[in-house]
N, C-alpha and C positions, 0 to 999 in steps of 0.2 A: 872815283873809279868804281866802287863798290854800289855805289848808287845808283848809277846810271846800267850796271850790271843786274841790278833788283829790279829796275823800271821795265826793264829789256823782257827781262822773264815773264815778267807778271803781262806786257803785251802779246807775249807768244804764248802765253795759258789763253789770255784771253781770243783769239785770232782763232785756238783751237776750238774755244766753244761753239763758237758761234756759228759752223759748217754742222754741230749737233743740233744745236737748238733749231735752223733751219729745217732739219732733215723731217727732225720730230713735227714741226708746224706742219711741213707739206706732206707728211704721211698718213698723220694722224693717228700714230700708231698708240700711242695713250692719251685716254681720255683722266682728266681729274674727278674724284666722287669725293663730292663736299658732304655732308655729315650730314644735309639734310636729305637726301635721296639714303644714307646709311639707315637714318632713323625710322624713314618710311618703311623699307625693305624689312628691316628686324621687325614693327611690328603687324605686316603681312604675315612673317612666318609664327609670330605668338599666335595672331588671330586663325592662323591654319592650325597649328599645334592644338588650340583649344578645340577646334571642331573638330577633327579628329579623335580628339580627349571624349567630348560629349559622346558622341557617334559608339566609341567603343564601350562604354560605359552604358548607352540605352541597351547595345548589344549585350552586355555582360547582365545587363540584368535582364531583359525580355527571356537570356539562355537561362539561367536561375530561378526564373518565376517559373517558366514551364517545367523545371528538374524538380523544384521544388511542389509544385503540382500534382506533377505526376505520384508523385511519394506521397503526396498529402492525400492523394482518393485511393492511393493503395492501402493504408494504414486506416481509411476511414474504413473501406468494406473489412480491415482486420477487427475493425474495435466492434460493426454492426454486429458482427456475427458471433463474438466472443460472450462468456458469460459473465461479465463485470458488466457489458452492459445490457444485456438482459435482468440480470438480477434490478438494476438502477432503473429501467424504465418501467421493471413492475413497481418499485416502492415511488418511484416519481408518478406513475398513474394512482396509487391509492393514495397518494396526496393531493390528486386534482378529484378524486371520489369526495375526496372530507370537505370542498370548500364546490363541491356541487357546480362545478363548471360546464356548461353544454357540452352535451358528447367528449369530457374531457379534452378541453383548446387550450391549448397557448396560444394567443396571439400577438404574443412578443419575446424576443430572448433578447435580455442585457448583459452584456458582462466585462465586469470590472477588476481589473489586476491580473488578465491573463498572463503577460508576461512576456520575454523576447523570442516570439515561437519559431523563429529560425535561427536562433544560437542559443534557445537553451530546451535540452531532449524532452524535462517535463510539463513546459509551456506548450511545446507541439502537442504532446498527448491531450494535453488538459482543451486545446483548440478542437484537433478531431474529435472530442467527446463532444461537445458544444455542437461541431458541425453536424456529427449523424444526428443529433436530437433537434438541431434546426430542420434536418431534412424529413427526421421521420414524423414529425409535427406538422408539414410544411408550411413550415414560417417563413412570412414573407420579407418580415420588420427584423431584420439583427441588430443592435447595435454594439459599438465596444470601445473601452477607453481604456489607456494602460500610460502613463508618461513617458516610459522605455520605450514604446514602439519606435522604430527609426523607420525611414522614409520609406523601408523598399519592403518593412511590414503592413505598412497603412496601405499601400498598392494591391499586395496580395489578398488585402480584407475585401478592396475594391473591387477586386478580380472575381470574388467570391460573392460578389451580390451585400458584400456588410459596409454599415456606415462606421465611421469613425469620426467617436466625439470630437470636436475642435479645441473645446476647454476641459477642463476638470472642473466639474461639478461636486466633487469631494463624496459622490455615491445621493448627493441630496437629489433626489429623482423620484416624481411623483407621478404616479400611474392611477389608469381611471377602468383599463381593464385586466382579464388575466394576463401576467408578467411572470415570463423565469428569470428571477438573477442569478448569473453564476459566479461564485465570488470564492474562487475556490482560495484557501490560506489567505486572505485578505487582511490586515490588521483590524481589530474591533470595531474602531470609531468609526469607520467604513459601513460596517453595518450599521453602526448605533446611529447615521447620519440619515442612513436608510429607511429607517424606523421610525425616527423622528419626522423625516418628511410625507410619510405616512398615517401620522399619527391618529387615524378615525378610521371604525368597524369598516364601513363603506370601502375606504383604499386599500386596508393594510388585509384585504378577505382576498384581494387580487392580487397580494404580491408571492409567488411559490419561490423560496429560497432556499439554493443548494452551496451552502457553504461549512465552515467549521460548527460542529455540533456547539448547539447552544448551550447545552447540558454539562460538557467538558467547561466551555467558558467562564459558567457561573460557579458549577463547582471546584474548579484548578485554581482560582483566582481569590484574596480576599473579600468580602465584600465591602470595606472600604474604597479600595480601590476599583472595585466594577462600579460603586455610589458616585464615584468621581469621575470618572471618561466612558463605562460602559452603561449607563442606567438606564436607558430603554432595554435595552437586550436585556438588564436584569426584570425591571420590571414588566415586563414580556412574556416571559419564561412562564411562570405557570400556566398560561396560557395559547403558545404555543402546538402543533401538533408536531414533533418530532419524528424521521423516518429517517433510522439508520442504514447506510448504503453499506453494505458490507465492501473491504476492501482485499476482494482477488482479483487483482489485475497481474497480471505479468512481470511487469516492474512496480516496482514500493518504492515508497515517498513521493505517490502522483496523486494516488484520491485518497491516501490517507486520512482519518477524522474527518468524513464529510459525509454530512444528511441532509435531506429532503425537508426543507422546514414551512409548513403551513398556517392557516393564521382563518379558521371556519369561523365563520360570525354567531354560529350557537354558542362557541365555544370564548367566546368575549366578553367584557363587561357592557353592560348595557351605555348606547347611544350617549346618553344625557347624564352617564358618571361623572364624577370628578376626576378620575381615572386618565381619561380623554383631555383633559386639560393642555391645550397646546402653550407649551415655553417655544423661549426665542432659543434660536439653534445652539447645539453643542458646542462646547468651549472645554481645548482640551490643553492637558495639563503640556504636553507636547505635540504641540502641532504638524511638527515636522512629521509625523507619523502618518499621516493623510498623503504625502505626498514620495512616500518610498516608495521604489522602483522593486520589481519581481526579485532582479537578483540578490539583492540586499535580507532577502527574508530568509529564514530557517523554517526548512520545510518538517 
């Protein structure tokens, strides 16, 4: 009885179904979405998300480069006309007096450990000094390496007519005419790297370098330890023409400790010294130090 009462039921569930399931076939009112049309779908909308994403992003930066621009040739005509750098491009002209360059020419600015000039306020300054002295030179050859630069600093260099090294050359960079390096706070062995790749009357009469006084270096320092990681720059030094830039600029801690350093071929040991004796490149007791970033330094 009971049985036959369950069978009963379960025919009259089923009897009702099946006036739905017809309804639905001949309607057509839902369709089934199998997982691969799901899959398709999601990553149409990833691949619009990311173009969007790009799209905003060229935008975000094209607005920045020109904000950034705009600030950057307004702070140049401030630095032109200011007298930190007037004082700097008279002691930088009587350093290209002492190594007797045509009509005093640079025709090259290099510069090394500028820094991250759009997040940090002393890198910017230290760039527009660089810039009015590219302009008022007009140099046509800039170049610059920093490891810190990020992507949308190496753009704005480009924006600006400057190349941007691809490796680090560790400052070993040898020149065949006149050369300004600006190598403002830069760790020593940077320079000593400098030096050493210069090492003959001939190269090192064309190299004009505006960085930490030599003079501070050697004497702040023992000389064991300058025998050890700095000894070009020590044995350099008396030989050197040194031009101290005085530092009034507006804000301190920017061109702090920094001269004009020249290198007059009267003023050198003769050609065929032993003096000139080229070694195989510096080896330093930290090497890591070659490859620190701006903001890591104490200015």
């Amino acid at each position: 009885m009971r049985t036959g009462t369950r069978i009963s039921k379960q025919k009259q569930l089923f009897l009702k179904l099946i006036p739905m399931t017809e309804s639905v076939n001949k309607h057509e009112e839902f369709l089934p979405v199998t997982r691969k049309k799901w899959i398709c779908k999601k990553k149409i909308a990833k691949t619009h998300k990311h173009i969007l994403d790009n799209k905003c992003l060229a935008e975000d930066f094209q607005s920045f480069k020109n904000k950034f621009i705009v600030k950057l040739n307004k702070q140049c005509n401030d630095m032109s006309t200011c007298d930190y750098f007037a004082q700097a491009i008279k002691v930088l002209e009587q350093s290209l007096r002492e190594i007797n360059t045509e009509a005093q020419n640079i025709e090259k600015v290099i510069c090394f450990g500028l820094g991250p000039f759009t997040r940090h306020v002393q890198a910017l300054h230290q760039l527009v000094f660089v810039i009015c002295v590219q302009r008022l030179y007009k140099v046509k050859e800039c170049l610059y390496f920093d490891p810190i630069f990020n992507e949308t600093e190496r753009k704005i260099l480009h924006e600006l007519n400057c190349f941007v090294m691809s490796e680090n050359c560790e400052a070993k960079y040898e020149v065949e005419q006149p050369t300004l390096f600006y190598m403002p706070h830069c760790p020593g062995p940077l320079t000593n790297n400098l030096l050493w790749c210069n090492w003959e009357p001939k190269k090192l009469q064309n190299v004009i370098l505006i960085n930490n006084s030599f003079e501070s270096i050697t004497s702040n320092q023992p000389e064991r330890i300058l025998r050890t990681d700095l000894s070009y720059i020590l044995d350099i030094q008396p030989y050197v023409k040194e031009f101290i830039i005085e530092d009034d600029y507006e804000l301190q801690s920017i061109f702090n400790d920094l001269s004009v350093h020249a290198f007059p071929r009267f003023n050198l040991p003769p050609p065929d010294s032993d003096f000139w004796q080229k070694k195989d490149a510096p080896v330093y007791t930290d090497d890591s130090i070659l490859t620190l970033n701006f903001a890591t330094l104490k200015l």
